[in-house]
C-alpha positions as CSV (number, residue, x, y, z in Angstrom):
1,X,91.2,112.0,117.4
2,X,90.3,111.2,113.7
3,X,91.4,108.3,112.1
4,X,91.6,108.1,108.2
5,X,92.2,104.6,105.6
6,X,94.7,105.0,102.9
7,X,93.9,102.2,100.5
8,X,96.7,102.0,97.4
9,X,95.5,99.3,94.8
10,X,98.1,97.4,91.7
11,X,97.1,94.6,89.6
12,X,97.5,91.8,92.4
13,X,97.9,93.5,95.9
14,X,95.8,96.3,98.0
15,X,97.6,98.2,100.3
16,X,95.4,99.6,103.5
17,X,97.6,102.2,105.6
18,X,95.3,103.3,108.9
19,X,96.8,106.9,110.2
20,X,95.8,108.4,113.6
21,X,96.0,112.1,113.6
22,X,97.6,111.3,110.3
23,X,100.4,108.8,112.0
24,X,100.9,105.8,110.7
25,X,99.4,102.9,112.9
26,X,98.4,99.8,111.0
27,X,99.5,98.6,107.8
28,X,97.5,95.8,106.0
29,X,98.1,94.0,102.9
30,X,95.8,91.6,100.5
31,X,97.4,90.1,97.9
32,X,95.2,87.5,95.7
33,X,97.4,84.5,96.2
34,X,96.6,84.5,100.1
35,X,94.4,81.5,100.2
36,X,94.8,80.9,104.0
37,X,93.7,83.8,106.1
38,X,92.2,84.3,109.2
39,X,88.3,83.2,109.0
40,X,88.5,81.2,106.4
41,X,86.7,78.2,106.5
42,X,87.9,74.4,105.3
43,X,86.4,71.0,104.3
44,X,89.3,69.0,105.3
45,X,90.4,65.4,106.1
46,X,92.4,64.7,109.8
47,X,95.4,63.3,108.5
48,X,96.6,61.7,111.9
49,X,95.3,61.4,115.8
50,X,98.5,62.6,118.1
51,X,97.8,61.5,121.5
52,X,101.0,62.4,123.0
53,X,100.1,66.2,121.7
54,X,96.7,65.9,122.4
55,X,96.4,67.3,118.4
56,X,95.5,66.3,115.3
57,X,97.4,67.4,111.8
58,X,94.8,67.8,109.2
59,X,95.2,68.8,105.6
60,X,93.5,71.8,104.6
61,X,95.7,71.8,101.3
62,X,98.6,74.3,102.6
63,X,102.3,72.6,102.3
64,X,101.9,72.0,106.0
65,X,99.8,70.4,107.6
66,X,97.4,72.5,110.0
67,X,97.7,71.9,114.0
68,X,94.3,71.2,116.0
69,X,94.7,71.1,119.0
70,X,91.7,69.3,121.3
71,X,90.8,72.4,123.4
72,X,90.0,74.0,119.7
73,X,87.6,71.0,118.6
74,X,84.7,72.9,120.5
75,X,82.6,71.3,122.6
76,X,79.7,70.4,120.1
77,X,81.9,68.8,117.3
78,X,80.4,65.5,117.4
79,X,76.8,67.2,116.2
80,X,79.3,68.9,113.7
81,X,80.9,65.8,112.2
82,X,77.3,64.0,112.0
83,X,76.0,67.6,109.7
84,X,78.9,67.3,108.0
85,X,78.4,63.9,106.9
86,X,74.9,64.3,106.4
87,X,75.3,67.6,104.3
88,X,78.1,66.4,102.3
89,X,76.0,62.9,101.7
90,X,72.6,64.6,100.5
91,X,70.6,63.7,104.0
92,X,70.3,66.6,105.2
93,X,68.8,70.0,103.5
94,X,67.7,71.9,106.7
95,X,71.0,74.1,107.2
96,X,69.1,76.3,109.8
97,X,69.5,73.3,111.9
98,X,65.8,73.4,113.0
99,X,65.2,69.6,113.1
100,X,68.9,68.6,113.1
101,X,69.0,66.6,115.8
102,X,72.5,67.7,118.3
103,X,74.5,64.8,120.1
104,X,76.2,64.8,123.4
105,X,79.4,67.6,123.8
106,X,82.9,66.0,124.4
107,X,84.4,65.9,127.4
108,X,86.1,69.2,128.1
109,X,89.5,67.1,129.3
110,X,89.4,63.9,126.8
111,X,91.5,62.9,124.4
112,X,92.2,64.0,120.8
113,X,92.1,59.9,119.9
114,X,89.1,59.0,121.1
115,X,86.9,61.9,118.9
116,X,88.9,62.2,115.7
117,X,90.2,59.7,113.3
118,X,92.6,59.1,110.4
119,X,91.0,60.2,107.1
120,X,87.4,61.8,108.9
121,X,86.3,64.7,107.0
122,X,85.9,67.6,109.0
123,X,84.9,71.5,109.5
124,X,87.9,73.8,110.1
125,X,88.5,77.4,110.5
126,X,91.5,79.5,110.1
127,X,92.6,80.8,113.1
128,X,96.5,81.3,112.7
129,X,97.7,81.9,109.3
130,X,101.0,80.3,108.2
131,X,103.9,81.6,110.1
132,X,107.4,80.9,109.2
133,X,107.8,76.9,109.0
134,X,104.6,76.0,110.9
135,X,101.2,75.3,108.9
136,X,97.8,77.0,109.7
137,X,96.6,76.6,113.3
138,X,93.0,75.7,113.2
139,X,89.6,75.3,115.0
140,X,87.0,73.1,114.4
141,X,84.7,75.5,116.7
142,X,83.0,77.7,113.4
143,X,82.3,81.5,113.9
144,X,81.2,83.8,111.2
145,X,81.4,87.7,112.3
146,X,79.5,90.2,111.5
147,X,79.5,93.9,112.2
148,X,77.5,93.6,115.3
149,X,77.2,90.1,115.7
150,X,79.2,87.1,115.1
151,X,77.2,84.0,114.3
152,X,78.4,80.5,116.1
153,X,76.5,77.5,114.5
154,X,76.3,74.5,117.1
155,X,75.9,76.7,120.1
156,X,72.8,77.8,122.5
157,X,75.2,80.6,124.3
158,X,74.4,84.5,123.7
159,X,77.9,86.0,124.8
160,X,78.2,89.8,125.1
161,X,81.5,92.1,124.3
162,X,82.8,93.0,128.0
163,X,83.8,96.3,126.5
164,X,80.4,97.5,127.2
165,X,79.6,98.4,130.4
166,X,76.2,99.1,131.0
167,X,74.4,96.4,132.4
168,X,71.4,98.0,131.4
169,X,72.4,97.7,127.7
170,X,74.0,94.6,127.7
171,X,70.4,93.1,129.3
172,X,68.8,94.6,126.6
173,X,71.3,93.5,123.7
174,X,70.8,89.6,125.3
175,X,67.0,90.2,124.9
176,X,66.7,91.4,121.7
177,X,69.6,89.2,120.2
178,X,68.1,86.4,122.0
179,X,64.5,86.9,120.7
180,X,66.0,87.1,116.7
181,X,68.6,83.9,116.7
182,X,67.1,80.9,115.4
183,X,67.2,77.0,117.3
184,X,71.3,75.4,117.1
185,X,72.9,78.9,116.9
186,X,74.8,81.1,119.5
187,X,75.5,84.7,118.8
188,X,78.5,86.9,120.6
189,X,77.5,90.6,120.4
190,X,79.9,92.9,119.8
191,X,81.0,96.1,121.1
192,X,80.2,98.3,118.3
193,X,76.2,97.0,118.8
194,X,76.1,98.7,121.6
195,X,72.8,101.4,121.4
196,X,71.8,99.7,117.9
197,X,67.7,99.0,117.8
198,X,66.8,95.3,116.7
199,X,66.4,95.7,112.7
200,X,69.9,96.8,112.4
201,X,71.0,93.5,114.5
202,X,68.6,91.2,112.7
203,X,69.4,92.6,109.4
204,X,73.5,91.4,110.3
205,X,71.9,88.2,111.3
206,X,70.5,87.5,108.3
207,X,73.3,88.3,106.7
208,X,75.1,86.2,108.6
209,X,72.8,82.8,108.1
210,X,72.7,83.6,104.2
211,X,76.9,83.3,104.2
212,X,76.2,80.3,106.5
213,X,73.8,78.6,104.1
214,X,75.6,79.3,101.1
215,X,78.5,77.6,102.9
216,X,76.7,74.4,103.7
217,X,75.4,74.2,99.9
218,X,78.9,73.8,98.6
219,X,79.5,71.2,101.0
220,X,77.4,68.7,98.9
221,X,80.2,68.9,96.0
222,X,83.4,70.2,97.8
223,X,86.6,68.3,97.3
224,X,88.9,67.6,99.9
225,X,90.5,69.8,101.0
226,X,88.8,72.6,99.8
227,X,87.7,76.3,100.8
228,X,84.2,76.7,101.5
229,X,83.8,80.1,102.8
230,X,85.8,82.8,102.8
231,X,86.5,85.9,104.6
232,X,85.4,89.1,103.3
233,X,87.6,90.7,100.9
234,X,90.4,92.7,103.1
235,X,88.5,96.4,102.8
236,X,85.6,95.6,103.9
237,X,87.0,93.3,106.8
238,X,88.8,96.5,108.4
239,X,86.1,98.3,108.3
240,X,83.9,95.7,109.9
241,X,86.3,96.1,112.3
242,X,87.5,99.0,113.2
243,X,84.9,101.8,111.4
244,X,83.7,103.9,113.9
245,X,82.4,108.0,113.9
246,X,86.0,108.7,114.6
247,X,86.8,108.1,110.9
248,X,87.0,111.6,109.1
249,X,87.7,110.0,105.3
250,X,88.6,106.1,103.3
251,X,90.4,107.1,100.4
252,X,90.5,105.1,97.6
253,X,93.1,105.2,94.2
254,X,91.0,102.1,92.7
255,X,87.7,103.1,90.9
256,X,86.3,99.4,91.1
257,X,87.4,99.2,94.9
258,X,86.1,102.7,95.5
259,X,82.4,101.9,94.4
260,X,82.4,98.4,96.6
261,X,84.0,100.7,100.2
262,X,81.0,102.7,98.9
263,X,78.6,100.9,99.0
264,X,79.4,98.6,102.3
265,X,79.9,102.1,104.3
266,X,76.5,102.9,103.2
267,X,75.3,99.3,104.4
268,X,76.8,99.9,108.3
269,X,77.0,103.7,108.3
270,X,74.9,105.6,105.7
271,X,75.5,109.2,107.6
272,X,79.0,108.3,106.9
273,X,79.0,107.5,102.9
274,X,80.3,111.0,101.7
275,X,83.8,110.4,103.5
276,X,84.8,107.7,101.4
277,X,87.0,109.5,98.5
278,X,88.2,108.3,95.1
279,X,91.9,109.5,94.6
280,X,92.9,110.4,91.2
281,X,95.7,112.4,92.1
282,X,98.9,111.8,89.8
283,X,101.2,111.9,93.1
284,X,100.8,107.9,94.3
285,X,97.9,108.2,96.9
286,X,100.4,107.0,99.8
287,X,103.5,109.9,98.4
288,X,100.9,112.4,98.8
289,X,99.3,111.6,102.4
290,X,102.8,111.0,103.6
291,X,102.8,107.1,104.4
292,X,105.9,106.1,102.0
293,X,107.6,108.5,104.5
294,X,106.3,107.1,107.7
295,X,107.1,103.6,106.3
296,X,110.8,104.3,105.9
297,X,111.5,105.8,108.7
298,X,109.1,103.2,111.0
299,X,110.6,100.0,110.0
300,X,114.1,99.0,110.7
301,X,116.3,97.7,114.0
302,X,116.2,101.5,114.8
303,X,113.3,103.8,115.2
304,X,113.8,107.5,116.4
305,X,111.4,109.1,118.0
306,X,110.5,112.8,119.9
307,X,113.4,114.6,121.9
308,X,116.6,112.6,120.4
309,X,114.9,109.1,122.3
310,X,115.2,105.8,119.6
311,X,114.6,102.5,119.9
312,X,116.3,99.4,119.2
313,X,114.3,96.5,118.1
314,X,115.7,93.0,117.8
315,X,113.8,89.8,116.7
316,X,114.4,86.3,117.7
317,X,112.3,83.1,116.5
318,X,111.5,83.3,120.2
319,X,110.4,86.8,121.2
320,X,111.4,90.2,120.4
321,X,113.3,92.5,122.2
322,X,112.8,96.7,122.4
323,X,115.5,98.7,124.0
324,X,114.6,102.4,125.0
325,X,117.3,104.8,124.8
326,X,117.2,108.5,125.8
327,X,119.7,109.7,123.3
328,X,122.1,112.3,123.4
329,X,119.3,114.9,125.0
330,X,120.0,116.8,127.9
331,X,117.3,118.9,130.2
332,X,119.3,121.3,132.9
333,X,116.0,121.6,134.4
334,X,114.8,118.1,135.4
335,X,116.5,115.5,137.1
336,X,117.5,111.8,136.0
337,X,114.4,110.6,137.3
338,X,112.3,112.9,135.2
339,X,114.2,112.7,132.4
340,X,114.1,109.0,132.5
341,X,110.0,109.1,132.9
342,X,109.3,111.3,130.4
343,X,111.5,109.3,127.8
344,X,109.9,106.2,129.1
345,X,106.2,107.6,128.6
346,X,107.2,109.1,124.9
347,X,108.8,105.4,124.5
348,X,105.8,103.5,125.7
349,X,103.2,105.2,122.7
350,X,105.7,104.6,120.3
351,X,106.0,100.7,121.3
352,X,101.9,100.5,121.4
353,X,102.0,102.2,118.0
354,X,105.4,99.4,116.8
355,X,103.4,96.4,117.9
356,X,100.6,97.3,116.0
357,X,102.4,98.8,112.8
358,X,104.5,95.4,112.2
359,X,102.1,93.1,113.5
360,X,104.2,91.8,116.2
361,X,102.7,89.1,118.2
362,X,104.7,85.8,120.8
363,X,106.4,87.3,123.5
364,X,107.7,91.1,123.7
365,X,110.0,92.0,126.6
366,X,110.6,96.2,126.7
367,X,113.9,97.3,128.6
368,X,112.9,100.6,129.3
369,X,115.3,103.4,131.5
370,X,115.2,102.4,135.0
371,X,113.4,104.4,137.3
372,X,113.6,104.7,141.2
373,X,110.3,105.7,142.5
374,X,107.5,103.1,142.2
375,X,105.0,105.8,141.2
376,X,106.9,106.8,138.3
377,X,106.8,102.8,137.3
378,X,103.1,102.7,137.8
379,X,102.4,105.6,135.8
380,X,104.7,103.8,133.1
381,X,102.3,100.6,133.5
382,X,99.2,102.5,133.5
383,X,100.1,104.2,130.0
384,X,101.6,101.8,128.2
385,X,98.1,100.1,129.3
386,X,96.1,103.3,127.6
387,X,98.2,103.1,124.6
388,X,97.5,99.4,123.8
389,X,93.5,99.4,124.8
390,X,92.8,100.0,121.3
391,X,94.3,97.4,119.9
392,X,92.4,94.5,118.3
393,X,95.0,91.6,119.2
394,X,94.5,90.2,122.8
395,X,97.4,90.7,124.7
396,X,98.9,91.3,128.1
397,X,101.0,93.4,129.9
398,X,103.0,92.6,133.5
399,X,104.1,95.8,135.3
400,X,107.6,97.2,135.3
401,X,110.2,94.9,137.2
402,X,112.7,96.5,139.4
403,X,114.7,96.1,136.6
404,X,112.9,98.0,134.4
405,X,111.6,95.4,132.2
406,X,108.0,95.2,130.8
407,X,106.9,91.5,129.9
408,X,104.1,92.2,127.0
409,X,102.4,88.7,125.6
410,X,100.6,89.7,122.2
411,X,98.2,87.6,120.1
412,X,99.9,86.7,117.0
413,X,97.8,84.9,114.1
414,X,99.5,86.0,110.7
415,X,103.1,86.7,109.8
416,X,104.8,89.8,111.1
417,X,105.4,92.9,109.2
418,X,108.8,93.0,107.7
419,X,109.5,95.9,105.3
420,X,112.8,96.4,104.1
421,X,114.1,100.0,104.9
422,X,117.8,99.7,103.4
423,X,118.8,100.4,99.8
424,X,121.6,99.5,97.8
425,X,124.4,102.0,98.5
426,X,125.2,103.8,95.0
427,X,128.7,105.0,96.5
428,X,130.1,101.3,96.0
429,X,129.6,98.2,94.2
430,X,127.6,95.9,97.2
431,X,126.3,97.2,100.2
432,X,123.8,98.4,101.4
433,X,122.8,101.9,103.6
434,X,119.5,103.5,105.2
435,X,117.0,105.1,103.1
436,X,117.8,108.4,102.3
437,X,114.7,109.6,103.4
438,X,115.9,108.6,107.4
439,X,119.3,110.6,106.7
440,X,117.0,113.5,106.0
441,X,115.0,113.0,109.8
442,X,118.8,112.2,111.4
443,X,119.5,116.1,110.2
444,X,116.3,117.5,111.4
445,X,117.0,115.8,114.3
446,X,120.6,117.0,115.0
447,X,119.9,120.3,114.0
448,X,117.3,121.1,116.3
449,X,120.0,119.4,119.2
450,X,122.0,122.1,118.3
451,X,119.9,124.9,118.1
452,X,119.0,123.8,122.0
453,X,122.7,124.0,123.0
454,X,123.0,127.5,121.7
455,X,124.1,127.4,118.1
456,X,122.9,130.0,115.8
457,X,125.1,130.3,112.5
458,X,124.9,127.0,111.4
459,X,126.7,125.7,108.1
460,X,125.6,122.3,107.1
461,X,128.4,120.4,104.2
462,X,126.4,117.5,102.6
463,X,126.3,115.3,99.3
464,X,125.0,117.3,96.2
465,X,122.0,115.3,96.0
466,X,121.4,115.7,100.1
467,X,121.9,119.2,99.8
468,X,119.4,119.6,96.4
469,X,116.7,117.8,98.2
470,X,117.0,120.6,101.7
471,X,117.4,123.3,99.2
472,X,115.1,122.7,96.2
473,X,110.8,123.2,96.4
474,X,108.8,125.5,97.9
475,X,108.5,125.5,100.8
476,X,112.1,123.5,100.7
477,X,113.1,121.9,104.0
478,X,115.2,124.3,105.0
479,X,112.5,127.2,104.7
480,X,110.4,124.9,107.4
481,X,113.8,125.0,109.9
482,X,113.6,129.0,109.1
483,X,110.2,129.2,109.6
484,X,109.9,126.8,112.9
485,X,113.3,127.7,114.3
486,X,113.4,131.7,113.1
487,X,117.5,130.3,112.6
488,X,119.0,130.3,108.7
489,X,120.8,127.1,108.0
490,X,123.4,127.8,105.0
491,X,124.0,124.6,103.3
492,X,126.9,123.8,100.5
493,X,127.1,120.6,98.4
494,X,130.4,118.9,98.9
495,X,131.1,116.5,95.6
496,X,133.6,114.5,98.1
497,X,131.3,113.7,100.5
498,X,129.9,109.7,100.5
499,X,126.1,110.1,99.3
500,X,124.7,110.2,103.3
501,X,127.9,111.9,104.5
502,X,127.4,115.3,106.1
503,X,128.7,117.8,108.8
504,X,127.8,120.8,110.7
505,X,130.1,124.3,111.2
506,X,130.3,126.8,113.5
507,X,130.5,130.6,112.4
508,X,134.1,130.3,112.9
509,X,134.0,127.6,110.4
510,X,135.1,124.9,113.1
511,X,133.2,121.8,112.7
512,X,130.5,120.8,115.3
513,X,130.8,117.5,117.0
């Protein structure tokens, strides 16, 4: 498995396209006027104590007011709100918190009124972005992450990523972490600090209590609501992430963005620096690696996948909705049950692959082909399960009811994806049809159906632009059928034809259906 970043960079937005065995799985976006993302940090003011919710609504400068909810005040906010004031007042200069002297936690079931009032100024974190018509949703409990590390002021607690299973190295990790974190700070050690020796940690560390510092010296003159830290710039946030020695190359078509992924691979992984690529290309960076493709034919209410199989995909403001469908395929050779698994299985990686692509977070339910044998559901579960282990949201998956349905619950904390795939129909004034580039895929698709049942001497009518863009190039489309399908497709432009008409003859000249 190698896994490659596309980055694509225009005057205010930076595209970041993640391909897996060059397919498409994540697609990331920073554009400048994004002043609320995930991690950044707030001074703000509570605007009002709901009891009833058990919340607070506190202006961090958005339209909306953000929602706090109590369980997200963290348990040592009254020692925050007394540094706060004492920061933001002059008192205190100590922001290693060595002689800051911590109160009593809340109660872990109190109420919202009796900690928080009207007009209080307070620490806040983004940890929803804006969605739709609700504000930010927020938490008054600070983290700052690293790349092996993530800093939590307040806290005593070393936590430990359960993805590493050694007890052995997570004793170790404890100890060493342990021994490095100064007085009034917890640390939660990530998975990807797993075998890394102690300068490595304590050089993140550092890192991590310069950014909190810096932080707490802006407090003194911060207006309110104002940012006060923010989260790394959107590159090098991925790659704290999600870099790891299955990356093969980052390419980059920004010379200024090039020399700063440059330099922050060479801070986690110097071994790794030479992958990182400029582009200068005249194709666009994401034409030539195939991605404007991928997008096209990825987005939509319909996808189509492997062996004829699509899926339908239908949003709500509730949940979303996937429908599997086996398409017009047939298999002499294996039963319905077979048939029904093995589109089910193709389905399942493409879902894994959806939910991550669009960003798709709430409530998913999957109505995938039924299936009569309990194994075959179980195997369903079990890879749909493999499929999704890599991805960063939390989420949760309930096994296959009798039914056939797949209940999937995935963390959502920024808007969905939504890319429009339709164009304006040039055949008629209004309107609008599927990108050409999907009519091309529907061909591919419907000829290699045909070939299947039998078909040999194929003659395929379509638009003159259609039939230009199979014919045209080296190698043209049409020489990749030849060469994949040793079967000559003879195609003939048709002036009548609507722009994404087109129809297949026999030898005898009688059209296929």
């Amino acid at each position: 498995m190698e896994k490659e970043l596309i980055i694509r960079s225009s005057s205010d937005i930076v595209d970041f396209a993640l391909l897996k065995d060059g397919k498409l799985i994540e697609l990331h976006k920073d554009e400048d006027d994004n002043n609320f993302s995930v991690g950044d940090v707030f001074i703000a003011k509570v605007r009002k104590a709901v009891p009833g919710l058990n919340a607070a609504f506190v202006n961090v400068g958005y339209e909306k007011d953000a929602f706090l909810h109590y369980h997200d005040l963290g348990p040592q906010l009254p020692s925050l709100l007394k540094f706060v004031k004492r920061v933001s007042t002059g008192r205190h200069t100590d922001f290693l918190l060595r002689n800051f002297q911590f109160e009593k936690d809340i109660d872990k079931n109190g109420s919202i009124a009796n900690v928080l009032k009207s007009n209080q100024s307070l620490l806040v974190q983004i940890v929803k972005e804006p969605i739709s018509t609700k504000g930010p949703r927020i938490s008054s409990e600070i983290s700052i992450a690293g790349r092996y590390i993530v800093l939590v002021p307040f806290s005593d607690r070393i936590s430990i990523s359960q993805k590493i299973e050694s007890k052995e190295e997570k004793e170790r990790l404890k100890r060493l972490v342990r021994s490095i974190t100064p007085k009034g700070f917890g640390v939660i050690i990530r998975t990807v600090a797993e075998g890394k020796k102690v300068a490595e940690l304590d050089q993140d560390l550092q890192n991590l209590l310069n950014r909190w510092t810096a932080m707490c010296k802006k407090l003194r003159k911060a207006q309110f609501p104002s940012k006060v830290l923010s989260e790394m710039n959107k590159a090098s946030s991925i790659l704290r992430d999600i870099f790891d020695d299955s990356f093969s190359s980052i390419v980059v078509d920004d010379e200024t963005l090039y020399g700063q992924i440059k330099d922050y691979v060479h801070q986690i992984a110097p071994a790794k620096e030479s992958i990182v690529k400029f582009y200068k290309n005249g194709v666009p960076v994401f034409e030539k690696h195939g991605i404007e493709r991928q997008i096209k034919t990825s987005f939509g209410r319909t996808v189509s996948m492997a062996k004829g199989a699509y899926l339908v995909i239908e949003h709500t403001e509730a949940m979303h909705v996937i429908d599997v469908n086996s398409g017009n395929r047939s298999n002499k050779e294996k039963n319905q049950e077979d048939t029904a698994l093995e589109v089910n299985l193709i389905s399942a990686s493409e879902i894994a692959r959806q939910l991550r692509l669009r960003d798709m977070g709430g409530i998913i339910v999957v109505d995938f082909i039924d299936m009569g044998k309990a194994e075959n559901r179980k195997k369903l579960y079990n890879h749909l399960r493999d499929e999704m282990k890599d991805d960063k949201a939390k989420h949760k998956i309930l096994p296959p009811s009798k039914f056939g349905l797949v209940q999937i619950t995935r963390q959502r904390v920024r808007q969905e994806h939504n890319i429009k795939t339709k164009e304006e129909n040039p055949n008629a004034a209004g309107g609008e049809i599927e990108a050409p580039i999907k009519v091309i895929q529907k061909i591919t698709q419907e000829l290699e159906r045909l070939f299947k049942k039998g078909h040999k001497k194929m003659t395929l009518n379509a638009h003159p632009f259609i039939a230009a863009f199979l014919t045209k190039g080296f190698p043209s489309v049409r020489s990749k059928w030849f060469i994949e399908h040793k079967k000559w497709v003879k195609i003939i432009p048709r002036d009548a034809y609507t722009y994404l008409e087109y129809h297949f003859f026999d030898k005898d000249g009688k059209e296929i259906k």
